[in-house]
C-alpha positions in Angstrom: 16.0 -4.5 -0.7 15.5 -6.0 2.4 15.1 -10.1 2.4 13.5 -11.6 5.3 14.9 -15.4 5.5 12.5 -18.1 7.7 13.0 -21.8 8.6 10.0 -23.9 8.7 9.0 -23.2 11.9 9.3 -19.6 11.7 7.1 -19.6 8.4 4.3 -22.3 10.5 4.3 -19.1 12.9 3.5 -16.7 10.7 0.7 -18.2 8.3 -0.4 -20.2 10.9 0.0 -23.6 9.2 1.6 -26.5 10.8 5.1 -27.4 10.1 4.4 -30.6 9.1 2.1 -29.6 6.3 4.8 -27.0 5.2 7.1 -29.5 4.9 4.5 -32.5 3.0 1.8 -30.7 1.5 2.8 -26.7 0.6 6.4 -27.4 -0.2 6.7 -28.1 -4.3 3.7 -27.5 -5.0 2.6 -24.1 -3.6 5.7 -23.0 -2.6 8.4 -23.2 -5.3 12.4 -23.6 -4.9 13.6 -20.7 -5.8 10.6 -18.3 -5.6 9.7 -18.9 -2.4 12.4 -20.7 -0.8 15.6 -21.7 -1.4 18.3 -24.1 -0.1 21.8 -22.7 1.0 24.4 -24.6 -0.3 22.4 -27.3 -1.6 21.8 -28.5 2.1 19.1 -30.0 3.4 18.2 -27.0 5.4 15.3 -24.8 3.5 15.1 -21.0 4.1 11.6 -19.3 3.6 11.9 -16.0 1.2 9.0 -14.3 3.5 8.2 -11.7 1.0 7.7 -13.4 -1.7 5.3 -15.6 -0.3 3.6 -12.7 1.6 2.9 -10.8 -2.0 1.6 -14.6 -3.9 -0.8 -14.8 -1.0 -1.6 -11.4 -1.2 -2.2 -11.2 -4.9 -4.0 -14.9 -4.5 -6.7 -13.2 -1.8 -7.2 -10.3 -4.2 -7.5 -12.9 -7.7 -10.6 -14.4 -8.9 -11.4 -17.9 -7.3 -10.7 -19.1 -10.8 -7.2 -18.1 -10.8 -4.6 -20.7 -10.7 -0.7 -19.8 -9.8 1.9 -20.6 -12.0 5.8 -21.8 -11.8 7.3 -18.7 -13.6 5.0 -16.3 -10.8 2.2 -15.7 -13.6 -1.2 -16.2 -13.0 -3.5 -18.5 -15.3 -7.4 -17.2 -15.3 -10.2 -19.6 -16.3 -13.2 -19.0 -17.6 -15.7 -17.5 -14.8 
């Protein structure tokens, strides 16, 4: 299994957010240590797991809107 690793930049590139709001906004609380990114050597340095992240936006284009992501990789659906 090919793993694709990104730094932020890279990843700001590719979903076409800024790196920035990566960093503040996305970072624990979309994307989650460990599932979709990790830090090598418990550095400060954070490495994007591209494939993960491209399935959990794929899967959250294709979920209802009432779908709501969770930690473990499950999704939670509410009532419609």
């Amino acid at each position: 299994m090919n793993i694709t690793y990104l730094t932020t930049e890279e990843l700001s590139q590719r979903i076409k957010y800024n790196a920035r709001t990566i960093r503040n906004d996305l970072k624990d609380s979309v994307l989650l240590e460990g599932r979709h990114y990790i830090r090598p050597f418990g550095q400060r340095k954070i490495l994007f797991i591209w494939e993960n992240i491209e399935e959990d936006m794929y899967n959250a284009s294709n979920n209802s809107v009432y779908s709501v992501p969770m930690a473990n990789g499950g999704v939670c659906y509410g009532k419609h």
